[in-house]
N, C-alpha and C positions, 0 to 999 in steps of 0.2 A: 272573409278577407277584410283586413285594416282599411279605411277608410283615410288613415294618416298618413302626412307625407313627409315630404322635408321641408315644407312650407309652414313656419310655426304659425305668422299669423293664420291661414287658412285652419289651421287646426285649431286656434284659439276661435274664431268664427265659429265652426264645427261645432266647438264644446256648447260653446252658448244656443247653437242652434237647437243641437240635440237634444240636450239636457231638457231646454223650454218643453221641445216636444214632449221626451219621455216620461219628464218630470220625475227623472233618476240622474247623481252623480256617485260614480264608481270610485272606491277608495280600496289600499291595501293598509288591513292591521294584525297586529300580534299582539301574543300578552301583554306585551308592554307599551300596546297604545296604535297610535296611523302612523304610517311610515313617511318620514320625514327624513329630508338631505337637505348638505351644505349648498346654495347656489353656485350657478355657474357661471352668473351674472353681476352678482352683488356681493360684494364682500362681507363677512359677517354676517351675514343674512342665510334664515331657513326659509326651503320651500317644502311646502306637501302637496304631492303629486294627486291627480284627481283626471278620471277619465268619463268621457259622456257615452263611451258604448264596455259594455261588459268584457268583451273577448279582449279590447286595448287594454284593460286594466288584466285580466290573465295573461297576455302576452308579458307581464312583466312580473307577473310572480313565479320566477324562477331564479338558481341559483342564488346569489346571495342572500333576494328578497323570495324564497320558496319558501320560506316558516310563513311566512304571510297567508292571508285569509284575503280572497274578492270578496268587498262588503258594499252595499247598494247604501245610500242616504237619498231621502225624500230632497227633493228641490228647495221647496220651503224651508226645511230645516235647515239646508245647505246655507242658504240665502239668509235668514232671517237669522242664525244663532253662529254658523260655523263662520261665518264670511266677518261675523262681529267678534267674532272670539278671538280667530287667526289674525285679524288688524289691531287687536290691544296686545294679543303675545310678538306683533313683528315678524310673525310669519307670512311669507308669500306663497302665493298657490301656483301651483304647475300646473299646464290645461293641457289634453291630451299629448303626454309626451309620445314621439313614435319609438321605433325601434332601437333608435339610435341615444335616447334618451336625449331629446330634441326635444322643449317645447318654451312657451310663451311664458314667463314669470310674472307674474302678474300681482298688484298691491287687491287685498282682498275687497278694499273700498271701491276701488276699478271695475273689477268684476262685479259688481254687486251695481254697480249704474249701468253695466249691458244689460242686466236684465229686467230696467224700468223704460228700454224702447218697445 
């Protein structure tokens, strides 16, 4: 059972918390790359969605996003290469979105100073 609610930031806590622990963040991709949407937040702006428990990120590979693949990224690599890659392309990250495709948008600079507490 989901762990997420309609509380974005508790879900953005959640990501940071878990991930720390499991030292895994959950992505969906396809041949043509991770899956990535227009914000709902910010105009002009992409977010790529990314979840800290496995089954939140299957919960959402279906229908439109069903060609998709759950794929696991190490922590560090998340941190140290994706979180620098996504802030020079203007990408922002989505942290466990829930059901409702509800979550925290987040600059990937942001993210990346939770997890120097």
């Amino acid at each position: 059972m989901s762990k997420l609610t309609s509380d974005i930031q508790a879900n953005l806590d959640l990501f940071v918390a878990e991930t720390k622990k499991n030292s895994l963040v959950w992505g969906l991709r396809n041949e043509e790359g991770w899956l990535s949407c227009d914000s709902t937040e910010f105009e002009n702006s992409e977010v790529m969605p990314f979840w800290s428990a496995k089954e939140d990120a299957q919960a959402h590979n279906v229908e439109e996003w069903a060609d998709f693949e759950v794929l696991e990224i190490p922590l560090d690599i998340f941190v140290e290469d994706w979180l620098l890659t996504l802030s020079e392309d203007g990408v922002l990250v989505g942290t466990n979105w829930n059901a409702q495709l509800e979550g925290k948008e987040v600059e990937p600079s942001d993210l990346a100073k939770m997890y120097l507490d």
